[in-house]
C-alpha positions as CSV (number, residue, x, y, z in Angstrom):
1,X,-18.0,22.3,141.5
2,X,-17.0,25.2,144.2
3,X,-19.7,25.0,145.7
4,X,-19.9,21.3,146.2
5,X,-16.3,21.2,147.4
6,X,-16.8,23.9,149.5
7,X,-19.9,22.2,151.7
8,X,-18.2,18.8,151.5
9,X,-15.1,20.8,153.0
10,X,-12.7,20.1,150.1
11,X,-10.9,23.0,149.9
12,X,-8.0,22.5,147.3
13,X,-11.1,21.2,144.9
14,X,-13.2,24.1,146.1
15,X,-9.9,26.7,145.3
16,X,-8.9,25.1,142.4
17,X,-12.4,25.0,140.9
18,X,-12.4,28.8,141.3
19,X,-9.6,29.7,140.0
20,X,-10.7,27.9,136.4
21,X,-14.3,30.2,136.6
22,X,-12.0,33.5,136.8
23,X,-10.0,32.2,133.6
24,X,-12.5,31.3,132.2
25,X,-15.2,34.2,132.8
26,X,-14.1,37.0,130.9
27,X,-14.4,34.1,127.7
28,X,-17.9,33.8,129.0
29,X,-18.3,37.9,128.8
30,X,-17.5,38.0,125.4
31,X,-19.4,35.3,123.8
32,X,-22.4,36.7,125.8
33,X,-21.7,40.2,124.6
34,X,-21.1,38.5,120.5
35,X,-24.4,37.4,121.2
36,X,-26.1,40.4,122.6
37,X,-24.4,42.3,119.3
38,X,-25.8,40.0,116.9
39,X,-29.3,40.8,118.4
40,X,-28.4,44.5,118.3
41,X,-27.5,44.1,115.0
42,X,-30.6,42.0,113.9
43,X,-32.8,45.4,115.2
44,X,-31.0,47.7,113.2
45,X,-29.4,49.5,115.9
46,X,-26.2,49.3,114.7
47,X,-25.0,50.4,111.5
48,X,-23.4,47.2,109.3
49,X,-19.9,49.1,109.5
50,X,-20.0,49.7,113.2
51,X,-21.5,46.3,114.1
52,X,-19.0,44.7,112.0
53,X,-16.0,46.6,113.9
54,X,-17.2,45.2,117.1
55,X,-17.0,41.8,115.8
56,X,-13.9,42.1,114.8
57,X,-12.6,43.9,117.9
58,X,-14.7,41.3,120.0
59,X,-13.9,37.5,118.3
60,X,-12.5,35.3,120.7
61,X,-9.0,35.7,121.1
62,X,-6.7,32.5,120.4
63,X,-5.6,30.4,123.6
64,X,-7.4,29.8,126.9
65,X,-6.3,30.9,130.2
66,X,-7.3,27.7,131.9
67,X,-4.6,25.0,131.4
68,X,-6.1,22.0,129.5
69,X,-3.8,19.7,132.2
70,X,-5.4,21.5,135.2
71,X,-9.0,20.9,134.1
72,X,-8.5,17.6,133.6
73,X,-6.4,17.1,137.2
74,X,-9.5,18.6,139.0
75,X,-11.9,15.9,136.5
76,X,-10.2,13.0,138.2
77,X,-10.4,14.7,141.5
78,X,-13.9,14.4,141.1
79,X,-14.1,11.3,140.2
80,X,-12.7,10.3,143.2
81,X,-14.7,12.7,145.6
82,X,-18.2,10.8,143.9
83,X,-16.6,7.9,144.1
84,X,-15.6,8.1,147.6
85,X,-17.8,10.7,149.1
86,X,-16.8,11.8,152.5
87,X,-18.7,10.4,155.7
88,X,-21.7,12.5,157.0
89,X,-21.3,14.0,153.5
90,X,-25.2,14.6,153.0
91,X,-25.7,16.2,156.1
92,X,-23.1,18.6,155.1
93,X,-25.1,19.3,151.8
94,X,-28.2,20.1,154.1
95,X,-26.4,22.2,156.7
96,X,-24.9,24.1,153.3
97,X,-28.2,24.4,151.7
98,X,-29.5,26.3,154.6
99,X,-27.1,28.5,155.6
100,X,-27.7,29.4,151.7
101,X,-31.2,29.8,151.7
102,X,-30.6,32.1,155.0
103,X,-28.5,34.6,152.8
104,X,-31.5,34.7,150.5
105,X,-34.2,35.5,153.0
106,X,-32.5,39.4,153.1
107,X,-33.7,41.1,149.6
108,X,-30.8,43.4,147.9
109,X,-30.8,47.1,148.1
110,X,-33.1,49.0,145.6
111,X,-30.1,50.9,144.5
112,X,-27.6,49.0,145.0
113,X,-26.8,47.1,141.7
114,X,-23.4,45.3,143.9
115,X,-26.2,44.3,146.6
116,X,-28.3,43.3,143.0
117,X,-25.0,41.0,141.4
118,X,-24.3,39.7,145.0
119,X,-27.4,38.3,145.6
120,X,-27.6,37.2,141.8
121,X,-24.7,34.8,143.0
122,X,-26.0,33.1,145.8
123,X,-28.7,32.5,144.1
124,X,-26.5,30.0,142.0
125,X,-25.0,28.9,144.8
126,X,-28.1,27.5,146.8
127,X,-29.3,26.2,143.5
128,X,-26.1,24.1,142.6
129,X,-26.5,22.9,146.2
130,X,-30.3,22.2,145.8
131,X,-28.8,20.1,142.4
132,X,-26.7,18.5,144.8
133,X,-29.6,17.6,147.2
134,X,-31.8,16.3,144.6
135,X,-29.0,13.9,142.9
136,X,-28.3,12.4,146.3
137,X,-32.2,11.6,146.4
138,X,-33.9,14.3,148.2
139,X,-36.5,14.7,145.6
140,X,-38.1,17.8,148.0
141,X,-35.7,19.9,146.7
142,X,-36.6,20.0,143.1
143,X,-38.8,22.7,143.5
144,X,-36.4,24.4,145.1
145,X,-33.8,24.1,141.9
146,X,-36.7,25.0,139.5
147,X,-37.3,28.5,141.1
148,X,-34.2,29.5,141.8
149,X,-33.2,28.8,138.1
150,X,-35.8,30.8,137.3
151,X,-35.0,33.4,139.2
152,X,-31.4,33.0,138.2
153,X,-32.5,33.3,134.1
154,X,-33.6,36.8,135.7
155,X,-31.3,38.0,137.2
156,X,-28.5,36.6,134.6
157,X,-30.3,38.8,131.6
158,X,-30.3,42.3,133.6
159,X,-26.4,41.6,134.4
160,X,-25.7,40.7,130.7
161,X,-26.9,43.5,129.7
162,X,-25.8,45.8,132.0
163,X,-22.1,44.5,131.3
164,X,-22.6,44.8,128.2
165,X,-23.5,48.4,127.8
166,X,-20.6,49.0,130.2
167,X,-18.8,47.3,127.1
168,X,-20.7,49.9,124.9
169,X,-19.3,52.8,126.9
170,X,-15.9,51.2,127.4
171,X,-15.9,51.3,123.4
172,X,-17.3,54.8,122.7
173,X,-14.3,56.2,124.7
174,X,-11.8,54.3,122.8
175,X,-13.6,55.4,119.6
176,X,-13.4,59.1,121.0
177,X,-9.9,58.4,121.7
178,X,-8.9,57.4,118.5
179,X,-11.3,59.9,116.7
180,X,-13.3,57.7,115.5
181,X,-16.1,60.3,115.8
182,X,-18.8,58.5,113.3
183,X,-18.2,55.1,115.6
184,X,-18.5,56.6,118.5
185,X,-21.9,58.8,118.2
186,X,-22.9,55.7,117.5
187,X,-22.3,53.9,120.3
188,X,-23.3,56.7,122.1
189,X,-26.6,56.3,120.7
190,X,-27.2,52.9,121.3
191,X,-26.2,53.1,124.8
192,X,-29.3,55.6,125.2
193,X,-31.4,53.4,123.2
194,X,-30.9,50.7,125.6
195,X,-30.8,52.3,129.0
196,X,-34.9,52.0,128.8
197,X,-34.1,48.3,128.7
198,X,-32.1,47.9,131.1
199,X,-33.8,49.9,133.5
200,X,-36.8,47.1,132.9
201,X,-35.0,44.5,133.5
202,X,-33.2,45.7,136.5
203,X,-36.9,46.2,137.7
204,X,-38.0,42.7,136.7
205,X,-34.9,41.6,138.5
206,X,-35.1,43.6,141.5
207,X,-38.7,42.3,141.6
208,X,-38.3,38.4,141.4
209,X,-35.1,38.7,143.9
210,X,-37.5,40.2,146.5
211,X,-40.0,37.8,145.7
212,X,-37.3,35.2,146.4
213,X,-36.0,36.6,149.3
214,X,-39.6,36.9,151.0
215,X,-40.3,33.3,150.4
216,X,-37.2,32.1,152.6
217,X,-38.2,35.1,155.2
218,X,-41.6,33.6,155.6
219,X,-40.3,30.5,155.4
220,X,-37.6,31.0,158.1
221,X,-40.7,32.5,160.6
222,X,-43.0,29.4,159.8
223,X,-40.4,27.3,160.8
């Protein structure tokens, strides 16, 4: 929804739309990271007691921070933004949809994991906008949405993972804190156990971003 709002130059949409993913993403964290336990879990790399103690510490807490009112104010706004779509509004889409696929023609840093996450989101971005493209009838750009979700499954497993180790760590401190000292070697194994992991799937993502991002490079020269 930003991102649509944002080509189309709707700013208060564009805003308002962002300030309901922030409320909302930290939800999104921990139903990822219930999910990433359970598979933990299923392995046997958990103990049942320790496993069971980040469930409890990790169920979803009651209440959302996104008012139910505000969500459905920005529905109806757009409603009326599909219903009414702005003049020259699919000429905005395009001029959008390149100046995205210009950020993507410059690969990340190799070590950089910020350069990694950052480039990880405008990859969504040109996709949504691609969506965009293809729902307003400019069937070219369906290719364009299937490899850049592609790439975006990537690149979305190496950061779930790596925030949720981060989680890990975060835990084993407070288990350290608290003395927990049986919970916390425990932890401190896993996050060992699974720093191999990540350190293939940051490759795998490192890979397909410069893939990616030397696509829209030759593209940009062919042009």
């Amino acid at each position: 929804m930003a991102a649509t709002a944002s080509a189309l130059g709707r700013r208060k949409v564009e805003r308002r739309a962002g300030e309901i993913v922030r409320g909302l993403s930290s939800d999104r964290q921990r139903e990822v990271d219930r999910a990433l336990l359970a598979r933990i879990r299923g392995l046997g790399l958990l103990s049942e007691d320790a496993a069971t103690a980040l469930e409890i510490r990790w169920k979803p807490q009651r209440g959302s921070r996104v008012d139910r009112a505000a969500m459905e104010n920005l529905t109806r706004k757009l409603r009326n933004l599909a219903s009414r779509a702005p003049a020259g509004a699919l000429q905005r889409l395009l001029v959008e949809r390149r100046e995205a696929e210009a950020t993507l023609a410059k690969a990340p840093a190799k070590d950089d994991d910020r350069s990694l996450h950052r480039y990880r989101l405008r990859v969504k971005r040109a996709r949504y906008l691609a969506e965009d493209l293809v729902a307003c009838g400019r069937s070219e750009f369906e290719t364009s949405v299937a490899r850049e979700r592609s790439a975006q499954d990537v690149l979305g497993r190496w950061n779930d993972l790596r925030l949720f180790l981060e989680r890990i760590d975060r835990e084993r401190q407070k288990a350290e804190r608290r003395g927990a000292v049986r919970l916390a070697s425990e932890l401190d194994d896993l996050g060992r156990a699974l720093k191999a992991p990540l350190a293939g799937v940051r490759r795998e993502a490192l890979e397909t971003a410069r893939r990616l991002a030397t696509s829209f490079s030759f593209a940009a020269r062919s042009a």
